[in-house]
N, C-alpha and C positions, 0 to 999 in steps of 0.2 A: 671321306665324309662319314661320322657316324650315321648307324643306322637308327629308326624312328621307332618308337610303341605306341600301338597304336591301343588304347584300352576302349572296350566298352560296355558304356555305362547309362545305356539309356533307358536301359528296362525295368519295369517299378518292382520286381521279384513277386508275382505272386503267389508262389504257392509259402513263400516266406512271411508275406503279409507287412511290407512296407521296403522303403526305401534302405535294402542292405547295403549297398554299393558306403554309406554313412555313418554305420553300426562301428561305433566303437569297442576293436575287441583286443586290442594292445592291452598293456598292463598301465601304459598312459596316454590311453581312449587312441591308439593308433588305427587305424583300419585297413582292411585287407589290401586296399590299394596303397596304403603307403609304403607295405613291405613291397609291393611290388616295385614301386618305384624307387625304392633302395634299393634293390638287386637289380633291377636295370639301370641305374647311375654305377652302381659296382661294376658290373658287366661292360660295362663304355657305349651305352646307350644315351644318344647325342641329344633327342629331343621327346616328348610327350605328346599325343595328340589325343584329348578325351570326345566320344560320342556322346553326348548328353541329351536332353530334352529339354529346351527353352525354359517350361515352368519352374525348374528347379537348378537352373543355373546359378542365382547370389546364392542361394544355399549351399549349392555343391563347390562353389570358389573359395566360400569362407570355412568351410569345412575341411578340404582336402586339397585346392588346387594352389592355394596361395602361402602355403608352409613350405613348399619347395617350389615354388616358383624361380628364386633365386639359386638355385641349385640345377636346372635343368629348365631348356625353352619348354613352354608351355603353347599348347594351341587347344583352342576348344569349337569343336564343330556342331552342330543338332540335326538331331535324327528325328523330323515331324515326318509325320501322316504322311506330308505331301513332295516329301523331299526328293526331286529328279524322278519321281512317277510318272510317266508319259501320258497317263489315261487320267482323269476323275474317280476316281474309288470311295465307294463310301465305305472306308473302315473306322475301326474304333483306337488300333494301333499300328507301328508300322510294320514294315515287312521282313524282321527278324535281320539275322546277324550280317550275311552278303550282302543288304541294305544298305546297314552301319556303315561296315568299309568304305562302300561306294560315294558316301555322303562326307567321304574324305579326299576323295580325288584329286582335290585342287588345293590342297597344303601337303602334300607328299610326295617328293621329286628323287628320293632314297628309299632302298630295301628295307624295311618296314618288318616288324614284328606286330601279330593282332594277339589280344589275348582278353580274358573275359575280367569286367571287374571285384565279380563275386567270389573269386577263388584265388586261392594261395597255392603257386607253382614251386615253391624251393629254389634256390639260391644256385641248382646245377642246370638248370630250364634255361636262365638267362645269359649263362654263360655258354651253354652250348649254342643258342640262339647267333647271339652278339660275335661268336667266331663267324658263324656260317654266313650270316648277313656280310658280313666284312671282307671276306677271303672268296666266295665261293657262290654265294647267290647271282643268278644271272634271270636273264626272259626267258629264259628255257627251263630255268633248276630253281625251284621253291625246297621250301622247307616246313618240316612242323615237331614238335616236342611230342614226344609216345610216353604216355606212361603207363607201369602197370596195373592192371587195373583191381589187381586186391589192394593196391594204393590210393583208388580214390571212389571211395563209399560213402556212402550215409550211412550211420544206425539206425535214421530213424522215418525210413523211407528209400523208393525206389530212385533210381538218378537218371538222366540222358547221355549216355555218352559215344562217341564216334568208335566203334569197331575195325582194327582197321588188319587190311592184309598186305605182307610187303615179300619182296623178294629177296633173294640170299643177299642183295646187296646193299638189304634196308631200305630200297625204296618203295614208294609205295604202290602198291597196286588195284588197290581203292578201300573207300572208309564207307559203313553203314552204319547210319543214325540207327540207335538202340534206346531207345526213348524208356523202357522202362525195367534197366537193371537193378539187380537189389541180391543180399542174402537171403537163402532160402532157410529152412528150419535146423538144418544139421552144416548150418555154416557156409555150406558151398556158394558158389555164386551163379545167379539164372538171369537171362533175362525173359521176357516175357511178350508174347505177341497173342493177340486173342483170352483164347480159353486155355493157351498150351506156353508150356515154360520148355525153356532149351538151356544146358548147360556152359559155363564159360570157363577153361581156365582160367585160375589165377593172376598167371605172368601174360595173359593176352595185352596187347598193346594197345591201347585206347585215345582217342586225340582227346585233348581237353582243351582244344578251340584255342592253342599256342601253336600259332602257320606264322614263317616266312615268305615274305613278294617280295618281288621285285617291282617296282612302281607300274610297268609296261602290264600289267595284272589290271587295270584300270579298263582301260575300254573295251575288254572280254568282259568283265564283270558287268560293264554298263550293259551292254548286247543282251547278255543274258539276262539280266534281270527284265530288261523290257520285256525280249520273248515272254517271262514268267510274270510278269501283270498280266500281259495278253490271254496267256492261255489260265490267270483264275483270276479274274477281275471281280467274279461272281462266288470266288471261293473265300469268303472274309477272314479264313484261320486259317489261310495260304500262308507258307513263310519261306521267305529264300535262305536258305542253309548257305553255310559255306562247304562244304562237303559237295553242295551239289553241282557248282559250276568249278572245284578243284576234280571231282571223276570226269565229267565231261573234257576240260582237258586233258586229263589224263586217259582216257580211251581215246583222244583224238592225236596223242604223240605230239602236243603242242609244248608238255612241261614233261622231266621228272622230278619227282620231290620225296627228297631223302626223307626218312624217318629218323630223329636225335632222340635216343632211348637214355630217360633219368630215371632213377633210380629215387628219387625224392618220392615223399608221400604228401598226397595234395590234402589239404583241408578247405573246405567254403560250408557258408550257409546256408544250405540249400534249403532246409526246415529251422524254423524259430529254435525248435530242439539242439539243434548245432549247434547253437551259441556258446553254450557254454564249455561241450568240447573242446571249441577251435581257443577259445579263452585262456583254455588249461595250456594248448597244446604252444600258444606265444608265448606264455610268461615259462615253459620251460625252455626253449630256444634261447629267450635270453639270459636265463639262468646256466645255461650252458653255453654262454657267449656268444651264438649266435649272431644275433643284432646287440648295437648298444641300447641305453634305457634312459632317458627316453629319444626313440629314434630320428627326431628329430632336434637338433638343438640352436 
C-alpha cells in the first residue's frame, strides 16, 4: 500500500497577512503546495489528504485541489473550532497542528506523511519519506525530515522551528519548539527567549513539521490532546504542537523515530517580503530542469 500526505492547510498565515497556502508563486501561478504534490506523486506517494477550513473550501478546490485530482486520490478533511473537542471552548481558532492530524483519523488506515502547506521541502524530503514509510515505519518507529537549519531562514524576520537533538544513530532524542530564530547582525544565527539570545549552529538539525506515523499514532494523539483541552480550556492561545505528544512518546519508550537528514534548502512565505525570493528561487529550478513548465499539464 502506498503511503499517505497528509498537508496542512488550514491556517489563515497571519503574520503573512492572507491566505498563502493560494499565493501563486510558480513561473505559472503554481503554488507551494503544487510542488509538493509533484514530489510526492514522484516519490510514490499513493494519496493526499488536505486539512482545510470549511469557509474556504470552493476556493481552495478550484484553486489547487482539482488540477491533480486526476493524478492522485484526493481526500479533504476540516479543521473547525470544534472539531473532536471534548469540552465547549470558547476560542477564536483551533488548536494548532496535533489537532489537524487528529481531525484526520478516519481516512487514514496507512503510514502517512504530515507536512505544512506553506513551505517548500525539496525533492530529497520526499523521497527519503516515501522509502521510510514503505520499508520501515512500524507502531513503534516513526519518522521525520531534519533539515539544516542555515537552510531554512527568512531574511525578513524571525522563524519557529523544532530544535531537535538525536543520537549517534540519528534518532531522535527530543525536539524544542524555538519560536523565534533569525539572523543576528554579523550573520550568525540566534534564537531568542526573553530578553536574551542564545547561539545556534549552522548544521543543527531542525524539524520543519515533515513526521512519519504510522496510523496506530491515532488514539495516543486523541488521549493526549483531550488531557490538553482539559488542562487549558481557559488558556485561549493554548496550541497542541506536534512535538509535544511525539516527546512524550518518546520519553515513555513507546516509539523511536529516526531523523532523515536532506540536504535541500527549504523556502516558504512566512513574511509577504518572501514572495518574491521564493519566486526567484522556482523559476530557477525550472530553469535548471528541475520541475517541467508548466507543472502541471
Amino acid at each position: 500500500m502506498k503511503p499517505t500526505l497528509l498537508i496542512l492547510a488550514a491556517g489563515m498565515g497571519s503574520r503573512y497577512g492572507g491566505l498563502k497556502q493560494l499565493d501563486p508563486l510558480g513561473p505559472n501561478g503554481e503554488t507551494l503546495i503544487d510542488y509538493s504534490i509533484h514530489d510526492a506523486i514522484q516519490a510514490g506517494f499513493g494519496k493526499v489528504v488536505f486539512i482545510i477550513r470549511k469557509h474556504f473550501e470552493k476556493e481552495f478546490k478550484n484553486k489547487v485541489s482539482d488540477k491533480f485530482s486526476s493524478k492522485i486520490e484526493v481526500v479533504h478533511v476540516f479543521q473547525e473550532l470544534d472539531s473532536l473537542v471534548p469540552i465547549e471552548v470558547n476560542r477564536e481558532k483551533p488548536w494548532g497542528t496535533g489537532h489537524a492530524i487528529l481531525v484526520a483519523k478516519d481516512v487514514i488506515d496507512e503510514p502517512f506523511a504530515v507536512i505544512n502547506a506553506d513551505d517548500y521541502y525539496g525533492q530529497s524530503g520526499f523521497k527519503l519519506m516515501a522509502k521510510f514509510l514503505s520499508n520501515q515505519c512500524s507502531q513503534s518507529e516513526f519518522s521525520m525530515v531534519g533539515y539544516r537549519i542555515k537552510n531554512t531562514l527568512s531574511d525578513h524576520g524571525s522563524v519557529s522551528r523544532g530544535v531537535c537533538s538525536m543520537d549517534s544513530d540519528n534518532y531522535l532524542i527530543d525536539v524544542v519548539e524555538r519560536t523565534k530564530i533569525e539572523k543576528s547582525t554579523n550573520n550568525s544565527i540566534i534564537y531568542i527567549e526573553g530578553e536574551e539570545s542564545f547561539p545556534l549552529a549552522p548544521e543543527t538539525i531542525v524539524s520543519m513539521n515533515f513526521w512519519g506515523f504510522h496510523p496506530t499514532v491515532f488514539p495516543f494523539i486523541e488521549q493526549q490532546f483531550n488531557d490538553f483541552v482539559m488542562a487549558n480550556q481557559n488558556n485561549l492561545k493554548a496550541e497542541f504542537f506536534i512535538p509535544l505528544y511525539v516527546n512524550d512518546m518518546l520519553q515513555r519508550d513507546i516509539i523511536k523515530l529516526k531523523v532523515l537528514e536532506s540536504e535541500d534548502k527549504w523556502f516558504g512565505v512566512t513574511y509577504k517580503e518572501d514572495k518574491e525570493t521564493v519566486m526567484d528561487s522556482f523559476l530557477q529550478l525550472v530553469k535548471n530542469g528541475i520541475y517541467p513548465s508548466p507543472l502541471w499539464s
